[in-house]
C-alpha positions as CSV (number, residue, x, y, z in Angstrom):
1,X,0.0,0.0,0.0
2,X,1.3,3.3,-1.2
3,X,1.3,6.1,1.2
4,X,0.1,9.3,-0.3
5,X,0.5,12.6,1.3
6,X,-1.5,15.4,1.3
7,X,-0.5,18.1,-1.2
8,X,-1.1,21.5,-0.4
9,X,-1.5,24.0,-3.3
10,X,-0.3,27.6,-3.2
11,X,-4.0,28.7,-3.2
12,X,-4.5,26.4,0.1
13,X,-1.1,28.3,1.6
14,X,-2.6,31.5,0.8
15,X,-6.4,30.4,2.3
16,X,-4.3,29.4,5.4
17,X,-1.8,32.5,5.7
18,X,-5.2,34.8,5.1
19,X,-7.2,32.8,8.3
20,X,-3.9,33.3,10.4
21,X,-4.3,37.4,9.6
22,X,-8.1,37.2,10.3
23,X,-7.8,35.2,13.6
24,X,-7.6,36.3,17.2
25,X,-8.2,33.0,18.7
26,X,-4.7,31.7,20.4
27,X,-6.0,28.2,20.3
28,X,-7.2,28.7,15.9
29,X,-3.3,30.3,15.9
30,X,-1.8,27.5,16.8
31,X,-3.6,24.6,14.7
32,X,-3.0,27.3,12.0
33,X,0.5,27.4,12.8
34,X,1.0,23.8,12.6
35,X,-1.1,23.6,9.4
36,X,0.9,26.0,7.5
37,X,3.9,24.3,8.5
38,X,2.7,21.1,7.2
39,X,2.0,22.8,4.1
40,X,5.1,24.0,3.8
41,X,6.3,20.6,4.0
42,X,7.7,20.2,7.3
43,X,7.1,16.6,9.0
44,X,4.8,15.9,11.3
45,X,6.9,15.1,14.6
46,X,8.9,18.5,13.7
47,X,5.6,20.1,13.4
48,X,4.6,18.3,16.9
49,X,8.2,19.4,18.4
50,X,7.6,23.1,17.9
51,X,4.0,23.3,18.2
52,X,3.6,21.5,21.3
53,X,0.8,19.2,19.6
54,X,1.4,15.0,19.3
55,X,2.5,14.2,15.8
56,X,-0.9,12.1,15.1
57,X,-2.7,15.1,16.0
58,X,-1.1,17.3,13.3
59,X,-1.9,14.5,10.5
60,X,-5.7,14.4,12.0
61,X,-5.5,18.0,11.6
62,X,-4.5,17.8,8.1
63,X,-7.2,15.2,7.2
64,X,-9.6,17.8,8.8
65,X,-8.3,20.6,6.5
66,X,-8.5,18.0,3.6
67,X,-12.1,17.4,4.4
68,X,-13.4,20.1,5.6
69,X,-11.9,23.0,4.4
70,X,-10.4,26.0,6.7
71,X,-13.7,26.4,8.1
72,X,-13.2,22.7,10.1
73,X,-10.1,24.1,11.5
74,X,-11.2,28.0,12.3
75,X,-14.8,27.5,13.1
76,X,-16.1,26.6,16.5
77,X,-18.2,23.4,16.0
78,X,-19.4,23.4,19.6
79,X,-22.5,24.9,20.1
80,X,-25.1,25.0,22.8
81,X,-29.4,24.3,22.9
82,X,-28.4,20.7,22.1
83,X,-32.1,19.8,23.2
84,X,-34.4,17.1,21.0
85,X,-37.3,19.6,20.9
86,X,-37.7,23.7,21.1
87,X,-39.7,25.2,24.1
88,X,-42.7,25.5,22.4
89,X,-43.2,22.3,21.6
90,X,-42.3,20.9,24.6
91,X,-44.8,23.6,25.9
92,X,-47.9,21.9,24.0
93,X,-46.2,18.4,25.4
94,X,-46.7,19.4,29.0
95,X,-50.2,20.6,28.3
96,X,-52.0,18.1,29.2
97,X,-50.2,17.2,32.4
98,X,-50.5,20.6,33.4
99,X,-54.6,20.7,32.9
100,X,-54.7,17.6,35.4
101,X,-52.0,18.9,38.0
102,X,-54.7,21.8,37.5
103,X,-57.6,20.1,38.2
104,X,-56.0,18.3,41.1
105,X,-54.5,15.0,39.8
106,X,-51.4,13.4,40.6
107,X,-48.8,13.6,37.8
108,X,-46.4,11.3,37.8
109,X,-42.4,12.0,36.0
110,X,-42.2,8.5,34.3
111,X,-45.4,9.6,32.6
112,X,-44.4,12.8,31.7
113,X,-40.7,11.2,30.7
114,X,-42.6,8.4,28.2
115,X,-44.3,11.3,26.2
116,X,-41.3,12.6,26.2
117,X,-39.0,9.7,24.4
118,X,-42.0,9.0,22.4
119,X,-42.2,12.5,21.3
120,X,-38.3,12.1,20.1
121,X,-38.5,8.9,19.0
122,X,-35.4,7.4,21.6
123,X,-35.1,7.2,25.0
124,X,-33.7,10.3,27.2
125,X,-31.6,10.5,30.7
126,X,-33.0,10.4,34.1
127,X,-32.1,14.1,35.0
128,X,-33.1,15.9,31.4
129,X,-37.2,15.7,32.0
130,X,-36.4,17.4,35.5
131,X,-34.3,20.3,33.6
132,X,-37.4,20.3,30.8
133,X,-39.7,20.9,33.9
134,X,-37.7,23.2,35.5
135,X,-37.6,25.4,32.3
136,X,-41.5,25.6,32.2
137,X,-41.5,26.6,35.7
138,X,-42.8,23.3,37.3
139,X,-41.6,22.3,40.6
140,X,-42.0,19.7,42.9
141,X,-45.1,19.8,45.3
142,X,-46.4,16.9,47.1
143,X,-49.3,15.9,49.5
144,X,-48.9,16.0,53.1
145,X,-47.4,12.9,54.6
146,X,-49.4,11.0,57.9
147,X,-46.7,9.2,59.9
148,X,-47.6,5.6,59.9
149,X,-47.5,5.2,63.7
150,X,-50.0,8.0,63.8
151,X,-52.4,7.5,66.7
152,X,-56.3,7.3,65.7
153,X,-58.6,9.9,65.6
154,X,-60.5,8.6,69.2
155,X,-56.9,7.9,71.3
156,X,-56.2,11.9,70.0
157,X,-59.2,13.0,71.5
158,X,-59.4,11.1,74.8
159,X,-55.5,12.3,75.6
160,X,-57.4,15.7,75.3
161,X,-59.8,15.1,78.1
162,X,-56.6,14.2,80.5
163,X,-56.1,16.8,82.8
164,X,-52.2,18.2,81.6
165,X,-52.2,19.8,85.0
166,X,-51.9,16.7,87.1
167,X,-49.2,15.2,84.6
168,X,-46.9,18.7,85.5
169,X,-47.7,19.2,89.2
170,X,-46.1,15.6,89.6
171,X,-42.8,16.3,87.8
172,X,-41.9,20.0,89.7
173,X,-42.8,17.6,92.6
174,X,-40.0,15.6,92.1
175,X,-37.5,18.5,90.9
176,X,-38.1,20.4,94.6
177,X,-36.3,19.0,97.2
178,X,-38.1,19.2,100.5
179,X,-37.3,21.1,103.2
């Protein structure tokens, strides 16, 4: 198997030389750097020595100029609002689990989180449905616990009828010392 190198053209020297002038990135200056070195035909591991990069990374970088152009190396690919669906339509999602949290009803996440994946058509992590909610301004309310040990309604009232005099006169009896 041959191994064929990328040639670079005057007109891709002159692309690169123009993007270095144009920049003001210090991270775009350096791939730039090391590009324009390679395209002046210096090897990769002296490209890697005096830019700092690995030598594998300079030929991946020249693959990504190949196929991409000088917009893969210059231009930030890494953008945010990575979410499967915009707010309004995650708005008219939520609709109908907000008219029955209105009327009353328990709503329950796994439901909420099943039209969700079905809406996108794959299956979604445990925390994004909570940051979905939190976006539309839900938050978490829940009824009032009763503690299981919780005494019945007729033992509450008859310990009301006790006198709670009696109870407290005995215990400053015992505190006082006698004299």
């Amino acid at each position: 198997m041959k191994n064929t190198r990328y040639k670079f053209t005057d007109s891709d020297i002159k692309i690169i030389q123009d993007a270095r002038r144009s920049n003001k990135d210090k991270r775009v200056e350096m791939r730039l750097v090391a590009l324009e070195m390679r395209a002046h035909g210096v090897k990769a591991k002296d490209v890697s020595a005096k830019t700092g990069f690995h030598y594998a990374y300079i030929t991946k970088l020249t693959a990504k100029y190949r196929d991409g152009g000088i917009s893969a190396i210059v231009d930030n690919h890494y953008h945010g609002n990575r979410r499967n669906m915009t707010f309004e339509e995650e708005e008219a999602l939520l609709k109908p689990f907000t008219a029955a949290a209105e009327k009353g009803q328990m709503v329950e996440i796994s439901e909420i989180k099943a039209a969700y994946e079905n809406a996108v058509g794959h299956t979604i992590g445990s925390g994004q449905i909570y940051y979905v909610l939190h976006r539309h301004g839900w938050r978490k309310v829940m009824p009032r616990s009763k503690h299981p040990k919780k005494a019945s309604e007729e033992a509450i009232e008859a310990s009301k009828k006790l006198n709670p005099n009696t109870t407290i006169q005995k215990e400053n009896q015992k505190e006082k010392p006698s004299v």
